[in-house]
N, C-alpha and C positions, 0 to 999 in steps of 0.2 A: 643420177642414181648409180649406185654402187654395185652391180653382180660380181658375186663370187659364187666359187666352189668351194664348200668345205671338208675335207678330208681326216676323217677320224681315225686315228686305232686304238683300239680301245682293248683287245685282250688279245694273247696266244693259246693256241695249245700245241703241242706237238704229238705224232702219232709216232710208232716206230722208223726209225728215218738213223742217216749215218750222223745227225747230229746229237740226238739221244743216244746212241749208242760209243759217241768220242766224251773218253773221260778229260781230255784236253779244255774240249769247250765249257765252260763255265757261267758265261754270262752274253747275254743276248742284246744286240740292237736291233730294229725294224727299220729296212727302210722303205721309202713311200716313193713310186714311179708310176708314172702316168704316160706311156710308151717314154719316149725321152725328154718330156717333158719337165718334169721335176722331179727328182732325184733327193729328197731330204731321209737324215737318220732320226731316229729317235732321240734327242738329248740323253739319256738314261740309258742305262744298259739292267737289266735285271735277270736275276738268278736264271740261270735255264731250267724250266716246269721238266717234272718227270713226265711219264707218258700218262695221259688221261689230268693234269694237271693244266691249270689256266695261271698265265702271269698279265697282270693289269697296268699297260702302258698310259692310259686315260691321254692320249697326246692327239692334238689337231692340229693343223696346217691349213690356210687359207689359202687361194689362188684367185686374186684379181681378175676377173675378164671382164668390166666394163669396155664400153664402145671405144668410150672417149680416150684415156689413157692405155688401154691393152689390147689394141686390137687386131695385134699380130697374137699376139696369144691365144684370144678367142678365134682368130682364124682356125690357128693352129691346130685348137682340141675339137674345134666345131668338125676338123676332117678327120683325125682321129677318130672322134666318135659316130659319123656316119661310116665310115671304113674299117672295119670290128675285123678284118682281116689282113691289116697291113702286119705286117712283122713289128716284134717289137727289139730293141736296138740296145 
């Protein structure tokens, strides 16, 4: 048997913030971290939403933690996620 995690993003918005407000930035990535666990960007970059605006990434990522094949992995987040106070890195 196969477990995974699926990791979705699916929308932005932004509220006032020094990114809305830089006329430099133009175009946005997402990226996805799991304390240090996984690290990936969005393939895409999309326009930056004004404020009260949503931009629609629709992008998922899968992460492996079966026994058999990942299970330093699954160690891994297994303590991550009972430890909801370690620092993230």
């Amino acid at each position: 048997e196969v477990e995974k995690i699926w990791i979705k993003i699916t929308s932005l918005g932004l509220t006032e913030s020094r990114i809305t407000s830089d006329e430099t930035i133009q175009q946005l990535f997402v990226e996805c971290r799991l304390n240090n666990f996984l690290a990936e960007e969005t393939p895409l970059s999309l326009p930056k939403p004004t404020v009260g605006q949503r931009i629609h990434y629709n992008y998922s990522t899968v992460i492996n933690v079966d026994k058999a094949d990942n299970l330093a992995e699954r160690e891994y987040l297994k303590s991550v996620l009972l430890k909801p106070d370690l620092p993230a890195n």
